[in-house]
C-alpha positions as CSV (number, residue, x, y, z in Angstrom):
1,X,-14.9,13.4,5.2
2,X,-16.4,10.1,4.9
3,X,-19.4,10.9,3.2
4,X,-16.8,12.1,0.6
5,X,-14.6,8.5,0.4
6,X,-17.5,6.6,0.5
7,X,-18.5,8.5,-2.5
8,X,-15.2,7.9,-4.3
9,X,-14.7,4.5,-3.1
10,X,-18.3,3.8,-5.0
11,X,-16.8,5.8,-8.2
12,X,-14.1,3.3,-8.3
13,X,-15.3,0.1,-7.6
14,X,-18.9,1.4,-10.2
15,X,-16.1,1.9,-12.9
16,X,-13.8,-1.2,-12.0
17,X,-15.6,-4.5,-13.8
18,X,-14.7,-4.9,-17.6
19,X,-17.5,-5.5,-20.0
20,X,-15.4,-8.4,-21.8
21,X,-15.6,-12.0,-20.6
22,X,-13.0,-14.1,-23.0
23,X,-9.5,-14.5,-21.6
24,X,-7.1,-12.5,-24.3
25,X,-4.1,-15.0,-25.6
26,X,-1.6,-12.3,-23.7
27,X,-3.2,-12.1,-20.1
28,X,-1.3,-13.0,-17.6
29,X,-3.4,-15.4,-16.5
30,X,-2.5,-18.1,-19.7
31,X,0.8,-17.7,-18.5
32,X,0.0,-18.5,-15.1
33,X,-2.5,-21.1,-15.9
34,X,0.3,-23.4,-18.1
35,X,3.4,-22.7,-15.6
36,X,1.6,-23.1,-12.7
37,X,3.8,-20.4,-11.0
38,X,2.2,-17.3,-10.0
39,X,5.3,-14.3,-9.6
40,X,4.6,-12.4,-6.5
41,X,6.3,-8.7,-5.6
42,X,7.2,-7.5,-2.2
43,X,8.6,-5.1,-0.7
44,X,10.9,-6.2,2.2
45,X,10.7,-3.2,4.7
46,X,6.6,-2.2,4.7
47,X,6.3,-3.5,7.7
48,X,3.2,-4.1,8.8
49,X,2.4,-5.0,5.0
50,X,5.0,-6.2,3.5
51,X,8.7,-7.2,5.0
52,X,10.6,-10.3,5.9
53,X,10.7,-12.6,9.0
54,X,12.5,-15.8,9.3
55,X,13.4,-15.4,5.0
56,X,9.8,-15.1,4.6
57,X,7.9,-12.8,3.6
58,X,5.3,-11.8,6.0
59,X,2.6,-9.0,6.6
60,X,-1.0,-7.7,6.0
61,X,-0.6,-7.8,2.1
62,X,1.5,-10.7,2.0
63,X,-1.6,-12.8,3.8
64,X,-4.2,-10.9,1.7
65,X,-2.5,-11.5,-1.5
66,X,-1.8,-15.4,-0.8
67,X,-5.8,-15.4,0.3
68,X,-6.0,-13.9,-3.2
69,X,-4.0,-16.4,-5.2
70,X,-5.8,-19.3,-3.5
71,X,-8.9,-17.8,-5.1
72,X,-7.3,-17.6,-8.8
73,X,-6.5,-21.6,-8.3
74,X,-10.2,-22.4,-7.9
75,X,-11.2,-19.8,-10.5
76,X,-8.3,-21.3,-13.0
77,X,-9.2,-24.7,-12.1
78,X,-5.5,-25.8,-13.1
79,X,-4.3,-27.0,-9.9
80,X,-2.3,-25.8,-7.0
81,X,0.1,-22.6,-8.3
82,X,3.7,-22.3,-6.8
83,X,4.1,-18.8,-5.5
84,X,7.4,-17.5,-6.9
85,X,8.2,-14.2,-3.9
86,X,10.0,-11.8,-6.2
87,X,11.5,-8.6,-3.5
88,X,11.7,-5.1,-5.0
89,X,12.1,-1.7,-4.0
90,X,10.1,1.8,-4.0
91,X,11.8,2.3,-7.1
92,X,11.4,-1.1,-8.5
93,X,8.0,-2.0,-7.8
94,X,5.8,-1.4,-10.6
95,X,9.0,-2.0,-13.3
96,X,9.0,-5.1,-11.7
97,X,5.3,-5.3,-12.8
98,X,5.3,-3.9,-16.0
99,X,8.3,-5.8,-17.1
100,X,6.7,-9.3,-16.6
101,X,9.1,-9.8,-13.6
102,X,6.1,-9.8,-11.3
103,X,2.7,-10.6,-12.1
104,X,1.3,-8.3,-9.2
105,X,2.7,-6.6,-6.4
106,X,1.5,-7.2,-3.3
107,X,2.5,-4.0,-0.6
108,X,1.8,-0.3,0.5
109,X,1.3,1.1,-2.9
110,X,-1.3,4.4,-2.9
111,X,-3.4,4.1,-6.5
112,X,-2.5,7.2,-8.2
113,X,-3.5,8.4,-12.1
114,X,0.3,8.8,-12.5
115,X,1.0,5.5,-11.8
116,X,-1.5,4.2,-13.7
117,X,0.4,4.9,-16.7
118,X,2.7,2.4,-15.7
119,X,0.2,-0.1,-13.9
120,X,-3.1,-1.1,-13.3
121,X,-4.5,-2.0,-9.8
122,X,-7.4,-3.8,-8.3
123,X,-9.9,-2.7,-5.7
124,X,-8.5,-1.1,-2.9
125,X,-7.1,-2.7,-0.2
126,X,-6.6,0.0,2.3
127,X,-6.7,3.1,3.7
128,X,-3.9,5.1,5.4
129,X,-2.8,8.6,5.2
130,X,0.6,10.4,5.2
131,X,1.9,11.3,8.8
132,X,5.0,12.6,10.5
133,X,7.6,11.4,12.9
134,X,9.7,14.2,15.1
135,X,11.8,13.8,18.3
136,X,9.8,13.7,21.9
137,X,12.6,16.3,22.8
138,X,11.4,18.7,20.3
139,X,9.0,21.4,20.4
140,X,6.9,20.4,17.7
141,X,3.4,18.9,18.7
142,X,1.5,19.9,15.0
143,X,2.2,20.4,11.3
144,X,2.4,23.9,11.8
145,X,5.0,23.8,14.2
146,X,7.4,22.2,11.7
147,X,7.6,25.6,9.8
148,X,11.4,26.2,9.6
149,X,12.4,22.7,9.8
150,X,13.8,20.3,7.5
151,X,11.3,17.1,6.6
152,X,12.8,13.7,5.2
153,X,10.8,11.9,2.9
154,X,11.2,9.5,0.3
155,X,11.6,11.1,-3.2
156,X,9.1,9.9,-5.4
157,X,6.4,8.8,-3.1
158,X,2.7,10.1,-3.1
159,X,3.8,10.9,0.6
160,X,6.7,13.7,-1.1
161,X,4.0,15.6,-2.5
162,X,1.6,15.4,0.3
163,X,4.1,17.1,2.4
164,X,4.7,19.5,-0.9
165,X,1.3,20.7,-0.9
166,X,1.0,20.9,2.6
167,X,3.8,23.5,2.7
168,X,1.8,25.6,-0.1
169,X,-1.6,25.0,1.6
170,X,-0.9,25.8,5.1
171,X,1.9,28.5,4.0
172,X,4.6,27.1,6.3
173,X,8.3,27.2,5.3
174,X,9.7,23.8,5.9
175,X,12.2,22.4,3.5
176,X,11.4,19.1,2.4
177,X,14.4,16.6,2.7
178,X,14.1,14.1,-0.6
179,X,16.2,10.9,0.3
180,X,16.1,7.6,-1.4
181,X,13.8,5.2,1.1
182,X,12.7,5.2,4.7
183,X,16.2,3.7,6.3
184,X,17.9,7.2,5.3
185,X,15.2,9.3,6.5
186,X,15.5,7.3,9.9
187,X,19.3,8.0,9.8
188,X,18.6,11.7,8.9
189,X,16.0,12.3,11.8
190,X,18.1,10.1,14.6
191,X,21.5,11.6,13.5
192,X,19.4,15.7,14.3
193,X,19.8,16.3,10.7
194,X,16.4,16.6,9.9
195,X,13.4,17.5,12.1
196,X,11.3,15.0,11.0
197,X,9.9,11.4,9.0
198,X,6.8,12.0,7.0
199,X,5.6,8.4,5.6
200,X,2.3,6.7,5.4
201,X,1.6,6.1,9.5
202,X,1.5,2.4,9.7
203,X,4.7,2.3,8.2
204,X,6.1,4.6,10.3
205,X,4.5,2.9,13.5
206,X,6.2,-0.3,11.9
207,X,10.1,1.1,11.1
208,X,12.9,0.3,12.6
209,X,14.3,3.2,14.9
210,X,16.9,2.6,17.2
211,X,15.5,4.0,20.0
212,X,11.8,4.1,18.9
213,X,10.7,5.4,22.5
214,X,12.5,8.6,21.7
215,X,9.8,9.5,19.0
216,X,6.4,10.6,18.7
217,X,3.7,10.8,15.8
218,X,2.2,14.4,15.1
219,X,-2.0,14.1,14.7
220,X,-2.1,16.0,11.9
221,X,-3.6,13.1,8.7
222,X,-2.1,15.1,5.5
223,X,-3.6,12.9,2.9
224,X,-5.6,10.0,1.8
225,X,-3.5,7.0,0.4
226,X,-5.7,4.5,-0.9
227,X,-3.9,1.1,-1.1
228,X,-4.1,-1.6,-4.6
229,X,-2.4,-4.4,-5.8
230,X,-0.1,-3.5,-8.6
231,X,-1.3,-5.3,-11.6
232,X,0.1,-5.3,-15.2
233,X,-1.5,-2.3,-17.4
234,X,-4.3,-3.5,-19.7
235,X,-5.2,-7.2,-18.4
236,X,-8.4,-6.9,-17.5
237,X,-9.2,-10.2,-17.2
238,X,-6.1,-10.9,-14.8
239,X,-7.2,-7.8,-12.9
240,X,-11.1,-9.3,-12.6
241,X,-9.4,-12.5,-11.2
242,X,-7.8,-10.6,-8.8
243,X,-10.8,-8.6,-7.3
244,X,-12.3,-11.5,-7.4
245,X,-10.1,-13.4,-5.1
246,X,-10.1,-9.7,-2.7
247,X,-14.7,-9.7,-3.2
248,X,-14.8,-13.4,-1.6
249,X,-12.1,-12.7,0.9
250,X,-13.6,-9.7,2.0
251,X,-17.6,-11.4,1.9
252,X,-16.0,-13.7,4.6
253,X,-15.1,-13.1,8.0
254,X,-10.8,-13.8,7.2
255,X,-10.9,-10.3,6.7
256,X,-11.6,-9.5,10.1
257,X,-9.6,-11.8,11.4
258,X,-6.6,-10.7,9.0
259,X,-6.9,-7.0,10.0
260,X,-7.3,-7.6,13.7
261,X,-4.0,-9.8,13.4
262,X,-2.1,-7.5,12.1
263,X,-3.3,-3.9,13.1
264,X,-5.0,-4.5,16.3
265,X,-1.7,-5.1,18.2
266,X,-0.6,-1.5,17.0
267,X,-3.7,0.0,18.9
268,X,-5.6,0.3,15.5
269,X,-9.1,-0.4,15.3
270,X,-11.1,-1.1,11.8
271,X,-12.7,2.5,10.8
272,X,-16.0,3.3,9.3
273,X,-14.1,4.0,5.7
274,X,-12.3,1.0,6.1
275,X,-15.8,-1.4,6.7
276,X,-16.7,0.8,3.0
277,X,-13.5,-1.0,1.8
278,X,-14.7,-4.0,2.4
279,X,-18.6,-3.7,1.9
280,X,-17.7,-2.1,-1.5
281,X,-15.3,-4.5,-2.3
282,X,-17.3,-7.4,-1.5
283,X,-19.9,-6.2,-4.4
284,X,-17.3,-7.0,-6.9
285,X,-17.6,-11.2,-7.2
């Protein structure tokens, strides 16, 4: 298995850097450059990567994306840019993007083709995959065991149609529970009206349950949800600032100290395809 990422993370990053080197008239980065105001997306409840403390927004991306930004000043040479925190939605997000309302998004956004008809993204900027939450007091311990069972998920989400293809690969019978965001799939599974949470597993390590004792993550990992920046579609030279900023972060040792910060006090460790993250990444600058 990561012989097999590696190989794709190489794809990506080999096919990533534009052959062009004059800033078009449109790119974001004119506008950014004369305002002096760079307009930053967040989501408020992707905790550990993106939510709100103290009317701030805090979190793994939030840190990585400000690292980023502090790049783009010394690579703009224009001065110090005011960071303008713009909070969206899963369904908001990249229309938040592609509308001008954000110049990137900074969160737990997988890099899909699909969406890339809507937005571009930079290198990747982590690694999770899709998991599932069920009650301690149930008798599910596996994926398999949720065959019969009903399995909230947020509609839309790469995470929906993990859990979709699942079902057909592994021939189990679940019915998948669409629901508008995480809050109403934690209602749904505490409430006994579904069997279980499937979300990316940081996030579900990071959401809010009433009683979060009462719950326990299956082992099965049932997908690969490689994490970007959401950047506007077609500004490649906004999108080469951007890896830039993420190549000379991740050269240094911040990154370390960043991922420890945040994931370390959740039990998680850095992986071998995350160090590929990084060492591929770093090639970029």
């Amino acid at each position: 298995m990561l012989r097999v990422i590696t190989a794709i993370l190489a794809l990506f990053y080999a096919t990533a850097a534009p052959a062009q080197t004059q800033v078009p008239s449109n790119s974001r980065l004119k506008t950014i450059a004369s305002t002096k105001v760079i307009k930053v997306a967040y989501r408020t409840d992707a905790r550990p990567f993106s939510f709100v403390n103290d009317n701030q927004p805090v979190g793994y991306s939030i840190d990585l994306c400000k690292l980023v930004v502090t790049s783009i000043e010394r690579q703009l040479n224009a001065g110090s840019l005011k960071i303008e925190w713009v909070p969206v939605t899963l369904q908001t997000r990249f229309s938040a993007v592609a509308s001008g309302k954000a110049d990137m998004e900074c969160g737990s956004s997988t890099v899909t083709l699909g969406r890339m008809k809507e937005v571009d993204f930079s290198n990747f900027i982590f690694i999770e995959s899709t998991g599932i939450v069920v009650s301690k007091t149930s008798n599910i311990r596996s994926f398999a065991d949720m065959a019969g069972k009903k399995i909230a998920v947020a509609s839309g989400t790469t995470n929906e149609q993990a859990i979709i293809t699942q079902i057909k690969q592994q021939k189990i019978e679940a019915v998948v529970v669409s629901v508008k965001d995480g809050p109403e799939a934690i209602a749904l599974l505490e409430s006994g009206n579904a069997d279980g949470f499937a979300s990316d597993k940081l996030l579900l390590v990071g959401a809010k349950f009433k009683n979060a004792d009462a719950f326990m993550m299956l082992p099965d990992d049932l997908s690969v949800e490689p994490y970007g920046i959401g950047l506007p579609r077609g500004d490649w030279a906004f999108r080469l600032a951007v890896n830039t900023g993420l190549a000379q972060v991740y050269r240094s040792g911040v990154i370390l100290n960043l991922f420890a910060g945040w994931f370390n006090r959740v039990g998680l460790q850095m992986s071998p395809v995350m160090r590929v993250v990084y060492g591929l990444g770093s090639l970029s600058d």
